[in-house]
N, C-alpha and C positions, 0 to 999 in steps of 0.2 A: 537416515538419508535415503536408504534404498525404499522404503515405505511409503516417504513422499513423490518421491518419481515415479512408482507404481501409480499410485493417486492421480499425477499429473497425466500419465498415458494413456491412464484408465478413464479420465473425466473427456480426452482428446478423444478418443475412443468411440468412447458413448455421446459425444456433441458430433462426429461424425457421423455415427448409426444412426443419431435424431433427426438429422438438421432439417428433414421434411416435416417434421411435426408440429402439432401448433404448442405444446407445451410448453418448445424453445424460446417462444416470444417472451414466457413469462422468468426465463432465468437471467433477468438484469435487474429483476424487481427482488425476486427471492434472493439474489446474491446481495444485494443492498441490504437489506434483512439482515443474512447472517453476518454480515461485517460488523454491525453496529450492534448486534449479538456479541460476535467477538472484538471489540472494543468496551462493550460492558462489562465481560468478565475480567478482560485486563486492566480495567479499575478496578474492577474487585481483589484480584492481585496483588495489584499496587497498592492500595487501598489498605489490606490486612499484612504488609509486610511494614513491621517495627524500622528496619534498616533505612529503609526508602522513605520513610516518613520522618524520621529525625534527621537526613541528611538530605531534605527535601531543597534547602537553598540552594547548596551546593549542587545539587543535581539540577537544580532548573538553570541557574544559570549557564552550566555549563551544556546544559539544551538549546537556551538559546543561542546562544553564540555558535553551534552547530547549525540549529536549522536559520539563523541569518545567514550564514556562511554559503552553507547548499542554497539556499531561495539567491542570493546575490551570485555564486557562480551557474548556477543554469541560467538565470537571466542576460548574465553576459554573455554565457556561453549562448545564448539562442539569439541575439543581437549580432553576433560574429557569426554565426552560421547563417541568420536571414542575409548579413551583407556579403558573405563572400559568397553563397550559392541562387539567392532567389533574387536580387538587385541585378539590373541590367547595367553595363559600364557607359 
């Protein structure tokens, strides 16, 4: 954990000593990059784990009834937020 919060400080850090540079322009495209870098390796993860692959039903569905659950309460929760703070009475 202490390894990652170095990382975090240190990439804060360094987007502050940059932020005049023009390189910075290009770090929303590179970081798209490596996410889908790192979502491909965790298919491959997934992918070569025996566990997760026989118990695949079981696990999806209990995926999606998670991510229904979160997508329906931020939905609501930001319907309740737009009316109580950005609706005029």
């Amino acid at each position: 954990m202490t390894y990652i919060l170095l990382a975090i400080t240190a990439g804060i850090a360094a987007g502050y000593l940059c932020r005049r540079r023009t390189i910075v322009k290009y770090t929303g495209s590179l970081l798209s990059v490596v996410i889908m870098l790192l979502l491909f390796l965790l298919g491959i993860s997934v992918g070569s784990n025996n566990q997760v692959i026989n118990n695949f039903t079981a696990i999806g569905l209990d995926a999606f009834i998670l991510t229904a659950g979160g997508t329906l309460g931020s939905l609501f929760g930001a319907k309740w937020t737009y009316k109580k703070f950005f609706t005029t009475k």
